[in-house]
N, C-alpha and C positions, 0 to 999 in steps of 0.2 A: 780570591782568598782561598776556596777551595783547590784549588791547584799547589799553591803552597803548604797547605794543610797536609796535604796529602804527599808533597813531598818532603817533610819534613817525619812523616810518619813512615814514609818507606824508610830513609836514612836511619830513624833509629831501627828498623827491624831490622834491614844488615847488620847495623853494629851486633844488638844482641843474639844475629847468628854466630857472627864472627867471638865476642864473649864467650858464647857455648863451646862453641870449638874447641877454644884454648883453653877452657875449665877442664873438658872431657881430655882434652892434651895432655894439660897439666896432672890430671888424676893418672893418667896411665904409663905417663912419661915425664916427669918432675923436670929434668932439665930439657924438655922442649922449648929451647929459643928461639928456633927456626917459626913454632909456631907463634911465640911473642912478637915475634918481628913481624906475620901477616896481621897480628893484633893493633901492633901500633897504625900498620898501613892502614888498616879498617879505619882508625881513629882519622887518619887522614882525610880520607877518602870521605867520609860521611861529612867533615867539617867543610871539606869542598861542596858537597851536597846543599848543605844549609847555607852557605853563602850562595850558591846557586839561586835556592828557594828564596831568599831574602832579596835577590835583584830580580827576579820573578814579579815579586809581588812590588817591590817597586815603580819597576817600568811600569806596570800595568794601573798605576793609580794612587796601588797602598803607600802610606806614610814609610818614608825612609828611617824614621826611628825606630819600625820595627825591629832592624835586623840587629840592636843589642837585646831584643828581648827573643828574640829565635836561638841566638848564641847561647844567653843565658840557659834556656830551657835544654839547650846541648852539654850545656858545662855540667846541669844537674845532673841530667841523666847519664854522661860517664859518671859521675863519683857513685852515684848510684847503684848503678849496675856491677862496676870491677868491686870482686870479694875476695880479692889473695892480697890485699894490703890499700895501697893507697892508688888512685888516678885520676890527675889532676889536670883540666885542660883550662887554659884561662885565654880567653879571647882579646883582640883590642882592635875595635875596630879604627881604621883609617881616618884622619880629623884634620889631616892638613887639603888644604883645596888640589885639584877640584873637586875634593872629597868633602861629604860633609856624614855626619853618621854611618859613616861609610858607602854610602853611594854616591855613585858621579850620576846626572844624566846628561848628556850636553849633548841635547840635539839641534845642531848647527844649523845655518841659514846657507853658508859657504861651503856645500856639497858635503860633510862629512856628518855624521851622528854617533854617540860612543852612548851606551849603556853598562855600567861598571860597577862593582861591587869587591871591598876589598879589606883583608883582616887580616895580621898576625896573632899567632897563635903559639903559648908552653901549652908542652907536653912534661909533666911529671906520675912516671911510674915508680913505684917502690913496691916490696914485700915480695918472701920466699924467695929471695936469692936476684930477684928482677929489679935492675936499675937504671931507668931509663930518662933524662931531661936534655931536653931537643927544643928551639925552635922549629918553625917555618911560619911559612907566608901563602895565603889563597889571595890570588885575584881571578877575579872573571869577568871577561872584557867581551861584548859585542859591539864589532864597527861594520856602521855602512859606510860606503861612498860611491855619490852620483854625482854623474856628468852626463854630457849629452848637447845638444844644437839641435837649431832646428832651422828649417828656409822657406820662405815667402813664397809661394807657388801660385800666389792672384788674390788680388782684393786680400781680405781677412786671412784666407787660408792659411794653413801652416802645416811643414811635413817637420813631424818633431820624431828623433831617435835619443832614448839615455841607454844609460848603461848604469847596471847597479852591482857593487860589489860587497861579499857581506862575510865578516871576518870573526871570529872566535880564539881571544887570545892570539891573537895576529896570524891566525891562519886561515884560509878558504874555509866556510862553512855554509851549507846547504841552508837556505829559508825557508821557515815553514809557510804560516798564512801572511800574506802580504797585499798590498794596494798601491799604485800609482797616481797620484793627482795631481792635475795643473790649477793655475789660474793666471789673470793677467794683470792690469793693475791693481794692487793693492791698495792705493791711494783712495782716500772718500770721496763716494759718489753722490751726484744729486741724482733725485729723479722726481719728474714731474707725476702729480698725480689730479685723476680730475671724476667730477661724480658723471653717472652713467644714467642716473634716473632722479626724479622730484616726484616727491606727495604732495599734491596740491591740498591744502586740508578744508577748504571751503568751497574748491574747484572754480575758480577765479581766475585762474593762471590762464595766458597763454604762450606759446614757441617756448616751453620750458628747457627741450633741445639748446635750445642757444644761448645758453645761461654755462654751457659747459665745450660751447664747439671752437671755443680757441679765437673765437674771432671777434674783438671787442666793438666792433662797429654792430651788431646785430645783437639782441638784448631779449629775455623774456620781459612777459611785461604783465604786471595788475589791470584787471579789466576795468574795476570801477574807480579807479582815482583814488580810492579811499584806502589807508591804512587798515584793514580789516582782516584781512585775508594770509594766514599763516603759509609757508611752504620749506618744504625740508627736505634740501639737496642729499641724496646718498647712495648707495654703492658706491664706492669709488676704487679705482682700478687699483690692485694692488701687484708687484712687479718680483718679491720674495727677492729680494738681492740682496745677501748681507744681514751684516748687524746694524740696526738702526740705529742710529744717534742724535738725531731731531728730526723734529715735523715742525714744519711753518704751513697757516691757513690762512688765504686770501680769498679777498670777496670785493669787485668792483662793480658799483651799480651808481647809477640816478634815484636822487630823494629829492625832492623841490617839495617844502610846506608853504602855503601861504595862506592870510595876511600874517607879517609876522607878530609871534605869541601864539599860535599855536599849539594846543598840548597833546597835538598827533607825534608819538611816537614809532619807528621800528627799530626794536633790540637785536641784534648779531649774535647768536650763540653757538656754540659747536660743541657736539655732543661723539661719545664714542660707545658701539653696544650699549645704547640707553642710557649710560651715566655721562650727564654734563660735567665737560669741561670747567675749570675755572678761568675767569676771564669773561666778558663779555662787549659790545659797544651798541652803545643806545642812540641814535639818530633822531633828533626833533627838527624844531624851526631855527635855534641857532646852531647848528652844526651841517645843517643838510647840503644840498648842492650839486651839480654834477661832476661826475668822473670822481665819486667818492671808494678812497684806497681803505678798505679795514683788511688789516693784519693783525693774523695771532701768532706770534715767532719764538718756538722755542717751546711748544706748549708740551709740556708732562702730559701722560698718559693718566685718563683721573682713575683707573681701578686699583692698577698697582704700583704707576710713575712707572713701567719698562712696556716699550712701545715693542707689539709685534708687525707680523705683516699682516695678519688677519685682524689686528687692529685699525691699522692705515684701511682694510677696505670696509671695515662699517661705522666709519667718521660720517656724520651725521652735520650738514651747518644748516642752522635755520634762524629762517624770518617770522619774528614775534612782532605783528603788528597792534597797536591801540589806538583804536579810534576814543579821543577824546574832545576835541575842539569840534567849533561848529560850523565848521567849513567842509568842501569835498575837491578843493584845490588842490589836490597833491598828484604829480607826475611820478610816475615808480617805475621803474626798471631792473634788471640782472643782468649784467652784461656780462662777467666772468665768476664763475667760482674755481677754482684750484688751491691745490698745495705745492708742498716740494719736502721730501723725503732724503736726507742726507745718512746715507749709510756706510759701513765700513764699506771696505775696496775689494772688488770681486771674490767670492767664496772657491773656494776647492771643489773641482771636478772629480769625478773618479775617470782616469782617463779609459778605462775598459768599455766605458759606455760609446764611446765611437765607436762606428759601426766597423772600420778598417785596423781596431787595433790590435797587436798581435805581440807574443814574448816567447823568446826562446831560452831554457835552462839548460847553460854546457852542462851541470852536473857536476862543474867544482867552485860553488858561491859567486858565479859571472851569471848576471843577468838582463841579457838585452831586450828594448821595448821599442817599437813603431806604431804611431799614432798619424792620423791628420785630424786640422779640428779648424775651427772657425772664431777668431778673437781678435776684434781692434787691437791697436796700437802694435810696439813694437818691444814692450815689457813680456816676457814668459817667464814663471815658475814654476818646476816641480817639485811635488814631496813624496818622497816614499818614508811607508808605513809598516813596518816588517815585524814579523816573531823569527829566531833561531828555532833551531831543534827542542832548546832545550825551553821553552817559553818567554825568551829573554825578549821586550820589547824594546825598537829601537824606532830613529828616525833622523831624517835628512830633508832639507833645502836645498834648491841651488837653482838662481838665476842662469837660464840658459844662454848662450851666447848666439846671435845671427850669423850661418854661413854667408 
């Protein structure tokens, strides 16, 4: 916003150079046209300015309704300013599609991205002999467009070349700050996830290891038979991939109570950074058994409902035993805890971070790139992320094709 700010504040100083001008013109030379006519230019010129500044702050975030209130405050400031009779600029900005408040942004999936901004504009002068009423038209237009392939060169490897070109009202224009990123499938992923340590809390546990090693045939196990003894699976590995979209928690163990009636209980709960989950399963004498499956699927994040990734790794499951019957017949085991992590489809690389990658600028808005990188499948896309000279933010997609 300060960028725009401050371009909008340059454009009025030139006008009011250019007003001085033609005052002090005017005082010494009354039918100075020649200078009326650098006058109107000014007027031109600075409204191109301001539509400039107004897709400035667009691309970059700001609301597109700004740019009738940037106008506006241009319209003021000619009537304003001109003191030899009347000057009247009246803006309108653009409203048919792909126009909306007068900006376009259409950054494309299919190699192309357009950043656009666009208004007609009256001009009405009067007084001391001066009579001036004109249209025109500002548009200002930044396009990218990328292409590029890339080839299998073994296993995952891949030698990827684009090319990016980047246009200013349909001409070659030089880029300013810019960025290159891949990624591969976009599709949502699973990923497994599994705890790394247990708190035993009465130390009763044994092979707590094998409560998380993948292999359901090998089990931790309660020393004394009895439901007593709390433990509480956690770390759990966390993989940062994506935007998360569910978490499911699983827990496969042995619970045998006997004689049945029983009022030995163990409750399943899962907790995250200290605040419990909603949800729980309680296991007595009528529900117990071997090769017992508890699932939590789907489960909300309890602090704020938006699951991070540093949430996924201090998920917390634990066993809340009660010893209440008068028996010590109870078999217990842990054979598996995990989850599964379903998240968006791989995130954006910045492809600079390989170590072999390299770009060359000819110096008239061509710009070529070479990378090699390491990605399953057979899906590659790139995005470029650019500014023009003038602050103008642009951007483009495009599924690369296999040589």
């Amino acid at each position: 916003m300060q960028l725009v700010v401050c371009a909008l504040l340059i454009s009025f100083v030139l006008l009011s150079t250019q007003v001085y001008i033609y005052r002090l013109s005017r005082a010494r030379h009354p039918s100075s046209y020649g200078v009326l006519s650098d006058y109107i230019l000014g007027i031109r010129q600075v409204s191109s300015h301001v539509v400039v500044a107004s897709l400035v702050n667009a691309s970059n975030g700001g609301p597109s309704s700004s740019m009738g209130g940037f106008l506006d405050r241009w319209e003021a400031f000619t009537a304003e300013d001109y003191r030899f009779g009347r000057c009247d600029v009246n803006a309108t900005v653009a409203s048919q599609p792909p126009y909306s408040d007068g900006i376009r942004l259409d950054w494309g999936t299919e190699g192309v991205g357009v950043s656009s901004a666009c208004s007609d504009f009256t001009l009405n002068v009067s007084g001391r002999g001066a009579e001036v009423d004109m249209s025109y038209g500002v548009n200002v237009t930044t396009r990218v467009e990328l292409t590029g392939s890339y080839a299998d060169i073994g296993g995952n490897n891949k030698s990827v070349t684009v090319r990016m070109d980047l246009f200013n009202e349909d001409q070659p224009a030089l880029a300013g700050p810019r960025t290159l990123e891949y990624r591969g499938n976009a599709d949502p992923q699973t990923y497994l996830i599994r705890p790394s340590a247990a708190t035993d809390v009465a130390n009763k546990w044994n092979n707590e290891p094998l409560g998380w090693d993948g292999d359901n045939a090998s089990s931790a196990t309660e020393t004394q038979n009895k439901v007593t003894n709390d433990i509480y699976w956690t770390t759990w590995n966390n993989t940062d991939m994506g935007t998360i979209t569910a978490v499911d928690i699983r827990i496969r163990l042995d619970l045998i109570i006997t004689p049945i009636g029983e009022s030995d209980t163990v409750t399943v709960q899962w907790w995250v950074g200290g605040v419990q989950g909603s949800g729980t399963h309680t296991i007595d004498s009528t529900n117990d058994g071997a090769d017992l499956a508890v699932s939590f699927d789907g489960v909300s994040e309890p602090s704020d409902g938006f699951w991070s990734w540093a949430d996924v790794g201090s998920i917390e499951v634990r066993l809340v035993g009660a010893k209440l019957g008068g028996y010590d017949s109870i078999t217990y085991g842990v054979d598996e805890v995990w989850g599964w992590v379903t998240a968006e489809g791989s995130v954006w690389t910045d492809a600079s971070l390989e170590e072999d990658y390299s770009e060359m600028d000819f110096g008239n808005g061509t710009y070529a790139y070479s990378f090699t990188m390491n990605l399953p499948g057979s899906l590659l896309e790139v995005r470029m992320r650019a500014d023009d000279l003038r602050g103008v933010f642009v951007q483009a997609e495009a599924a690369l094709p296999r040589e």
